[in-house]
C-alpha positions in Angstrom: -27.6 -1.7 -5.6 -27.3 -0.1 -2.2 -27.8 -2.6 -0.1 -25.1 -5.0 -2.2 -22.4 -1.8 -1.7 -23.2 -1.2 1.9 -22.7 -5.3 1.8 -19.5 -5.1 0.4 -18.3 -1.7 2.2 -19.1 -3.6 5.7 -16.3 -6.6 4.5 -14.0 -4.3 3.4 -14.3 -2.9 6.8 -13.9 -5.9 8.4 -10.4 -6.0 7.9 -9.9 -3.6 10.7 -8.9 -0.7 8.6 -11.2 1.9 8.0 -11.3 2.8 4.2 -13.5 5.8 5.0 -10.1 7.0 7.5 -8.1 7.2 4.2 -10.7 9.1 2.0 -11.0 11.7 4.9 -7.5 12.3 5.7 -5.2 11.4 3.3 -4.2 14.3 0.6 -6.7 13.8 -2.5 -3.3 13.4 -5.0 -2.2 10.7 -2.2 -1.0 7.1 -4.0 -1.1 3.8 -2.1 1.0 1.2 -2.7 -1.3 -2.6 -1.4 -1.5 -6.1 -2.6 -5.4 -5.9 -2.6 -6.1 -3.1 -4.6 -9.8 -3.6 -5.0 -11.7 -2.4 -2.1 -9.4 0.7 -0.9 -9.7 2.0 -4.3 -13.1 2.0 -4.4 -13.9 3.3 -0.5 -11.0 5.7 0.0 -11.1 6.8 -3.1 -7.6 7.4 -3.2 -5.1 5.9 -6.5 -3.5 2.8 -5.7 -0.5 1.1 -7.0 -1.0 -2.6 -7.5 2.7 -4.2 -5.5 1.1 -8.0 -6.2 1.7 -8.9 -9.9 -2.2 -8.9 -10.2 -2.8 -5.8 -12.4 0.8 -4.4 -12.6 3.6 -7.1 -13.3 6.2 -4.7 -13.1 6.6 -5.5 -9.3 7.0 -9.1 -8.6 9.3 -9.2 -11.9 12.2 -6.9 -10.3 12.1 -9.0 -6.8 13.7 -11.6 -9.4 16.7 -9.7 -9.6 17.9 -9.4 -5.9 21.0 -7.5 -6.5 19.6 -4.8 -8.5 15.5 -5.4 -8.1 15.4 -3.8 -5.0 16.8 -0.9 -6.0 14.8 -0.8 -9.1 11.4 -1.3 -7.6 12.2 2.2 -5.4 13.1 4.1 -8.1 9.6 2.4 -10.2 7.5 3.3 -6.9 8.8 6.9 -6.7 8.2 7.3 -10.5 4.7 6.0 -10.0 4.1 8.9 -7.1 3.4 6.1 -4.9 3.2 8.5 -1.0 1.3 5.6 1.2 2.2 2.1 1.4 -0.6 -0.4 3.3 1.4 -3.7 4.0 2.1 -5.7 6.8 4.8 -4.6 10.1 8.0 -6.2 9.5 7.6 -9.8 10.2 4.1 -10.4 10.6 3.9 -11.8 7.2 6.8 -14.2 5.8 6.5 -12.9 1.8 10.0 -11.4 0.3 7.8 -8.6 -1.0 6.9 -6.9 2.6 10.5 -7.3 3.7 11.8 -5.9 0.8 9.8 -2.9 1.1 10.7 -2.1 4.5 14.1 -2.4 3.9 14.3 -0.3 0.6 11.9 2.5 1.6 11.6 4.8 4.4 8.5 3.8 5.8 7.1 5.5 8.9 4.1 4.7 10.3 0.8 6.8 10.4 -0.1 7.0 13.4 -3.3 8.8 13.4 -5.1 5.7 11.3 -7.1 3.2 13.0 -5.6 0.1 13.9 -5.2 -2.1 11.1 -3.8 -5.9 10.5 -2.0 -4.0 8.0 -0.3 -0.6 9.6 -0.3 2.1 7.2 2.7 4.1 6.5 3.7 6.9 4.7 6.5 7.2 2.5 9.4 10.2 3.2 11.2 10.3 -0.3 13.0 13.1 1.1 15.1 11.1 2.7 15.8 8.8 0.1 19.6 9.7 -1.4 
């Protein structure tokens, strides 16, 4: 069983983030928002928000709506305590989803994580009207 977790911990590494980063430095009551959920649930140990449709429908269903979804999916990540989002810089990826994001939230990034093909950012709510 060890050998087939330090297996799978070394993939989830190989993404470039460092799961283990997250687990040491991000608040224990922290909630990140990621498309694949999976493998930073399990190695930072952190609760995740599923913003994909796999576990949690309630995501992809108010990007239907585009003149109120946006503003519903803020409200539905703030109600969910959703703090850290792991997606994509604007551009890199060409899915409505990212660019919704980082036009509806106030995203900065986190400087302090380890490079990532995914940047992390943290989420100031404080600044959301």
């Amino acid at each position: 069983a060890f050998g087939e977790m330090a297996i799978a911990r070394n993939i989830a590494l190989g993404h470039g983030f460092t799961y283990d980063w997250m687990q040491e430095n991000l608040p224990k009551d922290a909630v990140i928002g990621i498309r694949d959920h999976g493998r930073p649930a399990i190695f930072s140990e952190r609760a995740v928000q599923d913003i994909s449709g796999n576990m949690d429908p309630n995501v992809p269903l108010m990007l239907h709506d585009k003149e109120k979804g946006p503003l519903k999916l803020r409200e539905y990540l703030r109600e969910r305590g959703v703090t850290y989002m792991l997606i994509p810089a604007p551009g890199a990826r060409p899915e409505e989803l990212y660019a919704t994001l980082h036009r509806i939230l106030p995203l900065t990034v986190v400087k302090e994580a380890p490079p990532s093909v995914a940047p992390l950012y943290k989420i100031e709510w404080e600044k959301v009207k």
